[in-house]
C-alpha positions as a printed NumPy array, in Angstrom:
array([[172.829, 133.099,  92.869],
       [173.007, 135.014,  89.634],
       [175.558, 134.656,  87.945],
       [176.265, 137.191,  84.384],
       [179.305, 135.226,  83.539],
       [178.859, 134.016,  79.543],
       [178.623, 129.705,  79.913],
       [178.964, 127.144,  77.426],
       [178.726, 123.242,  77.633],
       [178.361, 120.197,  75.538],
       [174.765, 119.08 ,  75.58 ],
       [174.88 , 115.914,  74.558],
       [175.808, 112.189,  76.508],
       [179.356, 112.004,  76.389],
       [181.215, 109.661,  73.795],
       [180.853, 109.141,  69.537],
       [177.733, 110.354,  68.437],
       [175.879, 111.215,  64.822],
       [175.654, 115.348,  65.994],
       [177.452, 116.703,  69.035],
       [175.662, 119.943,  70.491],
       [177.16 , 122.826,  72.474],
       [175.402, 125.745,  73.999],
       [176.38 , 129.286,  74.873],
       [174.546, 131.14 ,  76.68 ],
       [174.986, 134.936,  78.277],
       [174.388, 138.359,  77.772],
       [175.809, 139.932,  74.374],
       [176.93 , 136.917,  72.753],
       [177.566, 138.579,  69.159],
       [181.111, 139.299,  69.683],
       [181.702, 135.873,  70.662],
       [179.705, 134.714,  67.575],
       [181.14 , 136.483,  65.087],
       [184.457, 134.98 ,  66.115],
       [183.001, 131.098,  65.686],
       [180.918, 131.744,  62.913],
       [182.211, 135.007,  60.873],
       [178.714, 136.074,  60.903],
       [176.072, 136.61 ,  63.095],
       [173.111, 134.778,  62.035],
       [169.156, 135.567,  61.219],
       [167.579, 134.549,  65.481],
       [165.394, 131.639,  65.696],
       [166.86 , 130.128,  61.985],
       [168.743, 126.924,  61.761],
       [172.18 , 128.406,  59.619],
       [174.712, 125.584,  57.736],
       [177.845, 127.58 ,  59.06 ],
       [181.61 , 126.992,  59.329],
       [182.224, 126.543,  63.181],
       [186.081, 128.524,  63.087],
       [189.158, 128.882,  65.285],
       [191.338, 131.882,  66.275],
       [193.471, 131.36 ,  62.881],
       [189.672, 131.736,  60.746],
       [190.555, 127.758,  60.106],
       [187.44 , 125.361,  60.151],
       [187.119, 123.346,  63.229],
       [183.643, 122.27 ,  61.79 ],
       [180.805, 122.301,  59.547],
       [177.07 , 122.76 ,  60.487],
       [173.958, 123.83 ,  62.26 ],
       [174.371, 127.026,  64.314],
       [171.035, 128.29 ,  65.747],
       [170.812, 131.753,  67.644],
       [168.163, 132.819,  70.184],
       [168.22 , 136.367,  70.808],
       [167.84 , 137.952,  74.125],
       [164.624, 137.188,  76.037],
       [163.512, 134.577,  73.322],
       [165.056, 131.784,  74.276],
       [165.638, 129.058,  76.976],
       [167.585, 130.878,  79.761],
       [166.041, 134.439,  78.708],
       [169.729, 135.265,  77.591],
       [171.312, 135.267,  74.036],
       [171.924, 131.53 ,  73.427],
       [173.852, 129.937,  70.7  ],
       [173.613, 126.2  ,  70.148],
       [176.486, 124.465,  67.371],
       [175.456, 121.093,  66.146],
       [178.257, 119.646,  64.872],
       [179.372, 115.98 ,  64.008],
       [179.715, 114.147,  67.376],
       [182.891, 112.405,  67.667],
       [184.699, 113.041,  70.96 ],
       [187.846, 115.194,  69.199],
       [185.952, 117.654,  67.172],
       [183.403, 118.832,  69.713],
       [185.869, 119.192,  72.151],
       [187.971, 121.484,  70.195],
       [184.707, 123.639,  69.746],
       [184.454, 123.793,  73.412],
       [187.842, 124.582,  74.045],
       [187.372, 127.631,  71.648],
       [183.903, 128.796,  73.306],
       [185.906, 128.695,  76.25 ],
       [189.353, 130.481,  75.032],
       [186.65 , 132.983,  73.626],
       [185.194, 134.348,  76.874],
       [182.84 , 131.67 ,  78.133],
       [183.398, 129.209,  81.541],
       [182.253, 125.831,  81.401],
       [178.44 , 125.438,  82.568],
       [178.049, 124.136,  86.364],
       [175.25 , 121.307,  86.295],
       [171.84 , 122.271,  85.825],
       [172.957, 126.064,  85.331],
       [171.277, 127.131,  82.106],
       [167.952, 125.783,  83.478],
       [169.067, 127.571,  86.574],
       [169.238, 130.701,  84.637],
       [165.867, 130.087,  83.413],
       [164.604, 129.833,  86.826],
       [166.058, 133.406,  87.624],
       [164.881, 134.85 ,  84.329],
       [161.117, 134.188,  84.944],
       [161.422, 131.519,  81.695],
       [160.035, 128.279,  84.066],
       [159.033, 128.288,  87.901],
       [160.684, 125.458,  89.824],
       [158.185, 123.16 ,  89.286],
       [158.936, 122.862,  85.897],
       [163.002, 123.405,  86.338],
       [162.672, 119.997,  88.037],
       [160.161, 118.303,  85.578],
       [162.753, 119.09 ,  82.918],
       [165.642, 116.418,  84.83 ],
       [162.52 , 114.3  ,  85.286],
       [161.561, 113.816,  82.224],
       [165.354, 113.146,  81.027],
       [165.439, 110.697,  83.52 ],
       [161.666, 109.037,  83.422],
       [162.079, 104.932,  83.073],
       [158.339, 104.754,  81.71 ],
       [156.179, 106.13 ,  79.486],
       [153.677, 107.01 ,  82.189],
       [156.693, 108.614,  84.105],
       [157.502, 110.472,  81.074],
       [153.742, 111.461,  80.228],
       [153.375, 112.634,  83.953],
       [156.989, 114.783,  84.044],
       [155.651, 116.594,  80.529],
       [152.508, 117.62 ,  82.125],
       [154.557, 119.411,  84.828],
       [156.426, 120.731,  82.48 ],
       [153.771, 122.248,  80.431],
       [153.307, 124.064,  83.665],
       [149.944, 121.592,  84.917],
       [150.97 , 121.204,  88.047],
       [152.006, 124.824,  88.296],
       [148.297, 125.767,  87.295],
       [146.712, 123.757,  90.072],
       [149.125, 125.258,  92.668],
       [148.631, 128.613,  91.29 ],
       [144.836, 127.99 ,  91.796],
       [145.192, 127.03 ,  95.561],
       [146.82 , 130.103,  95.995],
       [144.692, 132.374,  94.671],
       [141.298, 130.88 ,  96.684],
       [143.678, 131.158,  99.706],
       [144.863, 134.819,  99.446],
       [140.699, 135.825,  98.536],
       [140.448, 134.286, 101.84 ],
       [142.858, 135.587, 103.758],
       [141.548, 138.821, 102.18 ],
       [137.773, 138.571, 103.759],
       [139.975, 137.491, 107.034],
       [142.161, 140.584, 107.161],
       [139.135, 142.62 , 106.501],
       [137.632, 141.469, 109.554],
       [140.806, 142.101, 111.57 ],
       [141.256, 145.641, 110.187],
       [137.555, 146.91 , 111.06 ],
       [136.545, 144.846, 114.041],
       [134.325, 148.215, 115.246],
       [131.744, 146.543, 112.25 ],
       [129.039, 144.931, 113.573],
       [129.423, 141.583, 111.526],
       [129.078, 138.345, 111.245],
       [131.897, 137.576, 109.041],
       [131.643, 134.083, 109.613],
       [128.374, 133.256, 108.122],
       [128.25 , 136.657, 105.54 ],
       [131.328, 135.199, 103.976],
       [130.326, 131.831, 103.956],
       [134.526, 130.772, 105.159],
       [133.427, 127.465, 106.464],
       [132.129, 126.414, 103.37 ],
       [134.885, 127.953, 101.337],
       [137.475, 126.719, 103.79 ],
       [136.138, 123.116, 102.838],
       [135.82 , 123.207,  99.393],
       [139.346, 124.418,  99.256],
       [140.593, 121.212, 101.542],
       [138.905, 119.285,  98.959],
       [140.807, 120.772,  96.177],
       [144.241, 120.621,  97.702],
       [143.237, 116.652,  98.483],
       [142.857, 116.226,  95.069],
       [146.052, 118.047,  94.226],
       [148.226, 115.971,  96.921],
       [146.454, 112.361,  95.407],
       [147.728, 113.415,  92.436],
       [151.228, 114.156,  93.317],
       [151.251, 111.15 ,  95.171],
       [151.029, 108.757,  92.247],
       [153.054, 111.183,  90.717],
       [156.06 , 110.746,  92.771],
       [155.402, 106.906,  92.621],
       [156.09 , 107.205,  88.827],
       [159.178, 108.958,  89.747],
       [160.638, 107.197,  92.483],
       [158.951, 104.025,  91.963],
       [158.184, 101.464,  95.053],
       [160.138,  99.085,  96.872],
       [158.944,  95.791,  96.896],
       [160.623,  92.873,  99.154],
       [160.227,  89.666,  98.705],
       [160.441,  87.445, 101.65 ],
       [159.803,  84.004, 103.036],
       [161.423,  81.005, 104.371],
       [164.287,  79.017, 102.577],
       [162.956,  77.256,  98.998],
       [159.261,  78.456,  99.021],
       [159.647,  80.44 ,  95.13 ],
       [161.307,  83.732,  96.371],
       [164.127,  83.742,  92.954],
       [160.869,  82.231,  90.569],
       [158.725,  84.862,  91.597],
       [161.16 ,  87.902,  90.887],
       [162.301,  85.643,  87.582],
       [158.691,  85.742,  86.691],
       [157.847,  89.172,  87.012],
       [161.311,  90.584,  85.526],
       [160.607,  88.07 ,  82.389],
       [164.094,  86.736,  82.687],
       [166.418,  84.403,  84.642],
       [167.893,  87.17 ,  87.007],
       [167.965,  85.158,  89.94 ],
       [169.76 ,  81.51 ,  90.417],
       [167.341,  78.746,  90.818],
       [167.671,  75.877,  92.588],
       [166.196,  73.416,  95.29 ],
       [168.809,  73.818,  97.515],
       [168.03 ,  76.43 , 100.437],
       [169.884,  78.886, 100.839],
       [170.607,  79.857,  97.298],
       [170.024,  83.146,  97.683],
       [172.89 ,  84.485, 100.027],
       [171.856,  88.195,  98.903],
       [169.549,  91.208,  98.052],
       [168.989,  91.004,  94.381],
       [166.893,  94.046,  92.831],
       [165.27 ,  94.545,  89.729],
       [163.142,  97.019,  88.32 ],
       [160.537,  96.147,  86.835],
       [156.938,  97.667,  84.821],
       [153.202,  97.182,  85.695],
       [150.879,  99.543,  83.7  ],
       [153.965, 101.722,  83.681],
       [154.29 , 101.74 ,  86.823],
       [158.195, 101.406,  88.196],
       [158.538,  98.65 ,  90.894],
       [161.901,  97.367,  92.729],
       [161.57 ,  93.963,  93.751],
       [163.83 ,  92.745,  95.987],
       [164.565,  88.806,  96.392],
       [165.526,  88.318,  99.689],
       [167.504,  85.592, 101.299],
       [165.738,  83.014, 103.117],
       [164.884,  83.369, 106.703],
       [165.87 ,  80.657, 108.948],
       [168.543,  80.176, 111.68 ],
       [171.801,  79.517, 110.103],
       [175.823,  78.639, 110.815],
       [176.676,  80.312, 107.201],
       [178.247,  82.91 , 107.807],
       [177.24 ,  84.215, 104.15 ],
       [174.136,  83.632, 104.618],
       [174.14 ,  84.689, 108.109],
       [175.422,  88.426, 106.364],
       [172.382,  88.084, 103.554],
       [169.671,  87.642, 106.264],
       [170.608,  90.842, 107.871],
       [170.701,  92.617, 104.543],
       [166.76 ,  90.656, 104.183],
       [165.925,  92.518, 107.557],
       [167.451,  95.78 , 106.162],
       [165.539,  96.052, 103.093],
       [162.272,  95.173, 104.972],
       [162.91 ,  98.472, 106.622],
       [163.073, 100.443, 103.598],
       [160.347,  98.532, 101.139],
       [156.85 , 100.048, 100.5  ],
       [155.165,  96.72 , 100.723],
       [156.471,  92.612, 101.765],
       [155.248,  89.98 ,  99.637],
       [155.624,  86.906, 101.949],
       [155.686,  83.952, 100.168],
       [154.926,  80.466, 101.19 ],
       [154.819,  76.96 ,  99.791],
       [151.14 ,  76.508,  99.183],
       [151.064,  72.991, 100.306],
       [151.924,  74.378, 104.091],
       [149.762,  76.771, 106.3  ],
       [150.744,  79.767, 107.963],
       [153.656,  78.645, 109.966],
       [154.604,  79.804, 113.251],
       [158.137,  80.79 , 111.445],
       [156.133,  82.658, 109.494],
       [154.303,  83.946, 112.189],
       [157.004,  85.247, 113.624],
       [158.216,  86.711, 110.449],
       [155.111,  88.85 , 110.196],
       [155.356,  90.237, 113.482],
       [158.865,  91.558, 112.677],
       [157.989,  93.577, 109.985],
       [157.768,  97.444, 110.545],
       [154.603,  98.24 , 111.314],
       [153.217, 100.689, 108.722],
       [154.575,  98.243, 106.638],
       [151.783,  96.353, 103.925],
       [151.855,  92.899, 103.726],
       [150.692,  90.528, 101.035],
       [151.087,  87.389, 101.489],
       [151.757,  85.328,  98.678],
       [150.926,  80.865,  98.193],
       [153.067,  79.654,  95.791],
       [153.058,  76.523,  93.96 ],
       [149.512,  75.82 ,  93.149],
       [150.722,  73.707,  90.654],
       [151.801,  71.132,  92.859],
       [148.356,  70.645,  93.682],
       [146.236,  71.533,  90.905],
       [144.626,  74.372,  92.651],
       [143.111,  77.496,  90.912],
       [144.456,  81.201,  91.07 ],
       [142.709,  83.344,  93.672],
       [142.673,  86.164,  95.755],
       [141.174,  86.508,  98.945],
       [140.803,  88.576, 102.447],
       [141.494,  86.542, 105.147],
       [142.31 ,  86.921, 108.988],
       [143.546,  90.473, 108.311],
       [145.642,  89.653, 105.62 ],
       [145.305,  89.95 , 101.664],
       [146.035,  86.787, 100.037],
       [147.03 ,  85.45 ,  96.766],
       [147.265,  82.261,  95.393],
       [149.883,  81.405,  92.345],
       [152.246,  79.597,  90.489],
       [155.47 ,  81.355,  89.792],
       [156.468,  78.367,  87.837],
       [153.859,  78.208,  85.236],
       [152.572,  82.16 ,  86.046],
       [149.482,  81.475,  86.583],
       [147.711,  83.696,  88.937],
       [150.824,  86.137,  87.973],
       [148.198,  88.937,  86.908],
       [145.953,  89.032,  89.823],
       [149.304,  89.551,  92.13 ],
       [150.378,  92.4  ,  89.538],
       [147.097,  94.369,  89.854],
       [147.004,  93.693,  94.166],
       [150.411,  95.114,  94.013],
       [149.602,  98.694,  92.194],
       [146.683,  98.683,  94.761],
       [148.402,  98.609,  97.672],
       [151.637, 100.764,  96.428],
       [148.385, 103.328,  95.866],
       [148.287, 103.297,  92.393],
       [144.56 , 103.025,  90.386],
       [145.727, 101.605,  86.744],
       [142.01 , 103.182,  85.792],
       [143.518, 106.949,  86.238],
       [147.243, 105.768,  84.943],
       [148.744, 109.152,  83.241],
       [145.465, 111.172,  83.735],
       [145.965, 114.045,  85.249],
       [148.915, 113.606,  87.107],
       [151.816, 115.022,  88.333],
       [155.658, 114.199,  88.43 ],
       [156.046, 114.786,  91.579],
       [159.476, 114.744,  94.344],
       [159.124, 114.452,  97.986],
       [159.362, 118.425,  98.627],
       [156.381, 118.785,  96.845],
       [154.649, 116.159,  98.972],
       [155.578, 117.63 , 102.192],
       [155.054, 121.18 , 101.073],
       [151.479, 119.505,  99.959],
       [151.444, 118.013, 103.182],
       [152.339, 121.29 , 105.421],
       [149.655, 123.225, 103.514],
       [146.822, 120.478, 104.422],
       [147.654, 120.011, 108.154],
       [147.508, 124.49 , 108.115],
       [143.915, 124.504, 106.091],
       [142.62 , 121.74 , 108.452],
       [143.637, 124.025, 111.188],
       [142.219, 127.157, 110.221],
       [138.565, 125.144, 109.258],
       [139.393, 124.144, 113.194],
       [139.494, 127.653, 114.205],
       [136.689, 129.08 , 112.09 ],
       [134.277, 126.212, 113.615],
       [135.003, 127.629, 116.773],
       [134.341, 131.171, 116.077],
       [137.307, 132.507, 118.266],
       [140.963, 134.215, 117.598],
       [140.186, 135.114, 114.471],
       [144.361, 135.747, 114.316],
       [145.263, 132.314, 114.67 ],
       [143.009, 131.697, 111.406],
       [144.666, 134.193, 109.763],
       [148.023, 133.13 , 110.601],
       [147.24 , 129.25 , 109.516],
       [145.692, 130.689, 106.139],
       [149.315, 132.781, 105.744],
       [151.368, 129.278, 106.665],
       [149.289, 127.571, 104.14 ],
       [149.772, 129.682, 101.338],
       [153.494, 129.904, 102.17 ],
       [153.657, 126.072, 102.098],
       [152.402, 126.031,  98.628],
       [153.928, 128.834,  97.249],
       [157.721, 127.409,  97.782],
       [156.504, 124.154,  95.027],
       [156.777, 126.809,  92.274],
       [159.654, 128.333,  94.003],
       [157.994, 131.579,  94.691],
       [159.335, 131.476,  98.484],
       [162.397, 128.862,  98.198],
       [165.818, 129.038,  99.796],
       [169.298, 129.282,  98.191],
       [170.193, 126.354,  99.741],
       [167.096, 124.506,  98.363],
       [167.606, 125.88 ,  94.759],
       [171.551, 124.581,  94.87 ],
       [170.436, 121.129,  95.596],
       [167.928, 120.792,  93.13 ],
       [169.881, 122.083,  89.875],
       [172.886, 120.392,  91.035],
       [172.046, 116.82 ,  90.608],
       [171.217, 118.274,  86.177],
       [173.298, 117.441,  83.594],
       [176.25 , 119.642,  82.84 ],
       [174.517, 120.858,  79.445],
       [171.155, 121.735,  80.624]])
C-alpha cells in the first residue's frame, strides 16, 4: 500500500479562514523547498518565509516549518506553510506544490504513511479521526488516551501474558518424552484466569468507549398525546419538536443528540402508535417500528393518570427482544404526584413530568445505566473504541475461555495451543500488527484529505 510518491494537501476546513495550512510530505523534499521558499530552513523551527512561484514572485508571506526525515509525523520529510487562509491564496500555494512534483493527498494518507513508517499503530491512526470528530469532552478525553497509545499498552500487555503462555504450552508439545505435569508445575489454570480477567477489564472498557464514540440510540415511543415531543423538548433544552394536543402531531422520526455526563445519546420521538386512515401517519408509524429495530433502549411513555394498557401491552411485546425497555409515566403534574423510580413486574419504571421536568434527572441517570454507562468511572480509564476493536475483543475472549476449557480437562494439549494462537491473533490485528489491506483502506479512507 506504500506509496513513495511526494503528497501535499490543504489541512485546514475548507472556506475563509485567519491561517490556511498545507502539508508536504515525501522523501527528499529539499529540492521542492528550495523552489517555495528560496531556502531550506533550520528542521523543527517555525521560519517567517516568502511562500514563491515559478517566476521567484510572492504568492505569500509566513510560517514554514520543516520536519526532517524520521522526525516527524509520517516518518518522511514534511513541510507545513501557514499562510493567510482565504480560499484564493492557499489554493495558488497548492497548485504550485503540485506543479512542483507533489500529487494531491488521498484521505487519511499522511496518517496512513505514519502507519507504514512505524510512527503510530492502528489504534492510534484511528484515535487521531476520533478525536477530530469527538462531540464531547468525555469522547474527546477517551480518543486522546488512545492516542497517547493507552489502549495500545493494555493490548500490548495481553499479548505478551499470552505468548509466555503459549511458550510453557509449546514446551510441553516439543518434549512430551518429560515426565511432567505441566499443568499444575506451570500453574496455566490459574494464569489462564487471571488473564480472562484482564482482557474483561480491557473489553468493559472499550465498551463505554465505543459508546462515547458512537453514542446510543434512544426511541421514544408510546401511544398518540401521552408527552412523546415534551419529553425529547425537555431533554434537548429546546423546542425541537411541535407540541400540541392534537394526536397525531408527530407524523415522523425526529432525532436529536443530546449530552448526559458527556455521554452522546440520540433520542428519537416517534410517531404515535395507534390504528390510523392517514396515510402520513400511516408512513411515520412504520418508520416508529423501524427505529425500534435499531435503538439501544425504548422509553415507553404513558399518561400517568392511565395504567398499563393492553395497547400498550401489545406494544411491549413487539419490541425486539434484546431490546431494554424503560417505561416512562408522564404527567405527574396532573396529579400532584412525586418523582420516583421503581422495579416493578419486570419492568424499570419512572415517574415524571416532562412539562415542569421534574423527575427529569432520575430518568437521565436510569438511562446511562441501562445504555451501560457508570457516570462514577466517566473518562477514567477508557478507551475510544470502534466496533472492530469490540469484536476483535470479543474473538479473543470466546478463544481464552476455550483454552481454560481445555486445560480443565487435561486433554489435547494442541487444541489449547491452537485457541491460545487464535487469541493472540485476535488481539494483535487492534494495533494492526496482523490487519488486512482491505481493512487498512477502509479505515484511512473515511480521514480528512489533509491528515
Amino acid at each position: 500500500m506504500y506509496s513513495s510518491d511526494i503528497i501535499a494537501a490543504i489541512a485546514t476546513p475548507p472556506g475563509r479562514g485567519g491561517i490556511g495550512i498545507i502539508r508536504i510530505s515525501g522523501n527528499d523534499l529539499e529540492e521542492i523547498i528550495q523552489q517555495l521558499l528560496g531556502d531550506l530552513p533550520k528542521p523543527r523551527y517555525a521560519s517567517l518565509n516568502y511562500f514563491l512561484d515559478q517566476n521567484h514572485e510572492v504568492i505569500d508571506h509566513g510560517i514554514a516549518i520543516y520536519y526532517a526525515a524520521p522526525h516527524s509525523y509520517t516518518g518522511e520529510d514534511v513541510l507545513e506553510l501557514h499562510g493567510h487562509g482565504g480560499p484564493a491564496v492557499i489554493n495558488l500555494l497548492l497548485k504550485r506544490c503540485l506543479a512542483l512534483g507533489a500529487r494531491l493527498a488521498e484521505p487519511g494518507e499522511f496518517t496512513l504513511r505514519a502507519y507504514l513508517n512505524n510512527k503510530i499503530d492502528l489504534v492510534q491512526a484511528e484515535s487521531i479521526a476520533d478525536l477530530i470528530d469527538a462531540s464531547t469532552a468525555g469522547a474527546a478525553r477517551s480518543a486522546l488516551r488512545s492516542l497517547q497509545g493507552k489502549f495500545s499498552e493494555a493490548i500490548h500487555e495481553l499479548v505478551r501474558a499470552l505468548i509466555d503462555l503459549r511458550i510453557q504450552v509449546e514446551a510441553a508439545l516439543d518434549f512430551p518424552e518429560e515426565d511432567i505435569d505441566w499443568l499444575e508445575t506451570t500453574h496455566l489454570k490459574t494464569q489462564l484466569n487471571q488473564l480472562y480477567e484482564k482482557l474483561e477489564k480491557v473489553y468493559v472498557s472499550s465498551q463505554r468507549g465505543n459508546l462515547l464514540r458512537e453514542g446510543a440510540k434512544i426511541v421514544l415511543i408510546g401511544q398518540p398525546n401521552v408527552g412523546k415531543s415534551s419529553l425529547l423538548n425537555r431533554l434537548a433544552g429546546d423546542e425541537v419538536a411541535i407540541v400540541t394536543e392534537i394526536p397525531g402531531t408527530t407524523r415522523d422520526a425526529i432525532q436529536q443528540l443530546i449530552q448526559i455526563d458527556g455521554v452522546p445519546l440520540h433520542i428519537i420521538d416517534t410517531a404515535g402508535l395507534r390504528e390510523t386512515e392517514d396515510i402520513v401517519e400511516k408512513k411515520g408509524i412504520e418508520r416508529t417500528y423501524t427505529a425500534m429495530e435499531q435503538a439501544d433502549l425504548a422509553l415507553l411513555l404513558i399518561d400517568s393518570q392511565n395504567e398499563l394498557s393492553e395497547a400498550d401491552q401489545n406494544l411491549l411485546s413487539k419490541l425486539p427482544v434484546n431490546l431494554p425497555v424503560l417505561i416512562v409515566f408522564n404527567k405527574i403534574d396532573l396529579l400532584n404526584q412525586p418523582a420516583k423510580s421503581e422495579d416493578k413486574n419486570g419492568y424499570s419504571m419512572i415517574y415524571l413530568s416532562a412539562k415542569t421536568g421534574v423527575g427529569i434527572e432520575i430518568l437521565c441517570e436510569k438511562i446511562l445505566t441501562l445504555v451501560g454507562w457508570r457516570s462514577h468511572v466517566a473518562g477514567e480509564g477508557i478507551f475510544m473504541a470502534r466496533q472492530r476493536h469490540l469484536q476483535a475483543l470479543d474473538q479473543a475472549q470466546r478463544h481464552l475461555s476455550n483454552a481454560i476449557a481445555w486445560a480443565s480437562s487435561g486433554k489435547a494439549i494442541e487444541v489449547l495451543a491452537e485457541e491460545l494462537r487464535l487469541a493472540q491473533y485476535s488481539l494483535s490485528s487492534i494495533v494492526g500488527e496482523f490487519s488486512a489491506d482491505d481493512l487498512l483502506g477502509e479505515i484511512f479512507s473515511h480521514f480528512c484529505i489533509g491528515k
